[in-house]
KEMAR-540168 format. One line per 2 residues: number of its first residue (from 1); for each residue x, y, z of C-alpha. Coordinates in nm, 3 decimals. Layout:
NUM	X,Y,Z | ... $
//
This chain:
1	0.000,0.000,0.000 | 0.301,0.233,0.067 $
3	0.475,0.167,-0.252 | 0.141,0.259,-0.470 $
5	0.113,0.587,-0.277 | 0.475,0.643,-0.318 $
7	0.469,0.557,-0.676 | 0.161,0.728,-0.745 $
9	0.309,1.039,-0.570 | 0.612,1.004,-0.792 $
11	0.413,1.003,-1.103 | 0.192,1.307,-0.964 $
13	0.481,1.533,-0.900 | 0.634,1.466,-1.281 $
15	0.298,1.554,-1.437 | 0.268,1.862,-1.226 $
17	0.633,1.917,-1.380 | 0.520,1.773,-1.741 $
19	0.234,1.955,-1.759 | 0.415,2.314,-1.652 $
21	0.594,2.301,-1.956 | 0.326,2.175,-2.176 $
23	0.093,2.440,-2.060 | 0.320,2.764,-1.943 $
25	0.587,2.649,-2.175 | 0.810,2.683,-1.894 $
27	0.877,2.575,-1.479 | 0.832,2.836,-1.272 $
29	0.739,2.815,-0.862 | 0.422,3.005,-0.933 $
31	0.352,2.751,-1.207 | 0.395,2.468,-1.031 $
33	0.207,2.597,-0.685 | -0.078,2.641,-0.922 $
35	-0.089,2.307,-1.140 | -0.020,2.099,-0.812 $
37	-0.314,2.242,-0.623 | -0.559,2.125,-0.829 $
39	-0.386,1.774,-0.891 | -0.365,1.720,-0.509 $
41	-0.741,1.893,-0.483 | -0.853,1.595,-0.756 $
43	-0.681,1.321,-0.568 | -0.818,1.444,-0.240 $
45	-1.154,1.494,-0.377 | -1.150,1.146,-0.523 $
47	-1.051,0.979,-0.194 | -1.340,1.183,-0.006 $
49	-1.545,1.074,-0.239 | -1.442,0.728,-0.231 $
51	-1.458,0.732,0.157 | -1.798,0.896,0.157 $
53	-1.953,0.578,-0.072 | -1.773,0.281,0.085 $
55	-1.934,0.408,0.427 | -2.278,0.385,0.263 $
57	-2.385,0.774,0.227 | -2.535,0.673,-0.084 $
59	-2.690,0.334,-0.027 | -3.036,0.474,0.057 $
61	-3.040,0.704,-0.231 | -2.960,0.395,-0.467 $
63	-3.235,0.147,-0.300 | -3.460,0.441,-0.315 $
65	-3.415,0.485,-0.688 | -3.435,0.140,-0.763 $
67	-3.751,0.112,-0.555 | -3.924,0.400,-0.767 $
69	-3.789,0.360,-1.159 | -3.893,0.098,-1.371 $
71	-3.594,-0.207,-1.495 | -3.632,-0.324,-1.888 $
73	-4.014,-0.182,-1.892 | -4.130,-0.434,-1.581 $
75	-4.127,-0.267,-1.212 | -3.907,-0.439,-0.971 $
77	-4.041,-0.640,-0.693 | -3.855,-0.601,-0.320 $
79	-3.689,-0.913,-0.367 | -3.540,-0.812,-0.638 $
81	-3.424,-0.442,-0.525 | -3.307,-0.641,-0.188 $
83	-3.125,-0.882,-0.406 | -2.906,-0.578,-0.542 $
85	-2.547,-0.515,-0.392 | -2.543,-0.155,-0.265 $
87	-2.300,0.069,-0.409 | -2.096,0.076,-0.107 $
89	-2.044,-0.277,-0.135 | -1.900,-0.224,-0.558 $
91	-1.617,-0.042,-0.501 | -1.370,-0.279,-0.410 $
93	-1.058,-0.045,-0.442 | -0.892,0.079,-0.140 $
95	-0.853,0.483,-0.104 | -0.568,0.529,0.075 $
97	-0.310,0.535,-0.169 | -0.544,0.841,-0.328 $
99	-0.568,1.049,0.044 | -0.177,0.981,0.106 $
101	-0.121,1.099,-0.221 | -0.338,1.395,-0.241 $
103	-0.222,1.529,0.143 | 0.202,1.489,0.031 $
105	0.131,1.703,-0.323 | -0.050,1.970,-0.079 $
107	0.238,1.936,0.172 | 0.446,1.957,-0.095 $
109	0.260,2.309,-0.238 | 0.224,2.468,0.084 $
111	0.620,2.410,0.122 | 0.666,2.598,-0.262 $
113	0.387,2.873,-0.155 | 0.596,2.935,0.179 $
115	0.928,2.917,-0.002 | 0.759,3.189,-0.311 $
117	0.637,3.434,-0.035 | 0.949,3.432,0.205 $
119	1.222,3.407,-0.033 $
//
């Protein structure tokens, strides 16, 4: 688990890099403050996310819309809506290797915003 958030961290910080260039055509701190907040804002956003449906937020909202619309043009019956896995129970991937990932590129911006303002 330690080695995908490390390697996924790894790739993270050489796209933030990558993409300076292929966007600002150069690396510059203010550049790269800027691309790696929102790449650490989309990995954190994904692992709330994550966290928020594997605890089940959304399992009432799911059995409640499978209750009330209609399946192939026949209305389900309970046993069949009961018979359904709720979404918490799809995602099968784990979401710390996103949250680890997402909290060291914000570490990792807050240190170049500190360094950009104090230098």
């Amino acid at each position: 688990m330690l080695f995908k958030s490390f390697m996924l961290f790894i790739v993270s910080f050489c796209a933030t890099i990558l993409l300076s260039f292929l966007i600002y055509h150069k690396l510059t701190l203010l550049h790269f403050i800027n691309l790696s907040f929102f790449i650490a804002g989309a990995f954190l956003f994904l692992a709330l996310l994550t966290i928020t449906v594997k605890g089940g937020f959304f399992d009432g909202i799911t059995y409640g819309f499978r209750r009330t619309f209609i399946s192939k043009g026949k209305v389900l019956s309970k046993n069949e809506v009961k018979e359904m896995k709720p979404i918490s129970e799809m995602i099968t991937f784990h979401y710390s290797p996103l949250l680890i990932n997402g909290l060291l590129m914000l570490a990792i911006m807050l240190i170049a915003l500190f360094i950009y303002y104090y230098r």
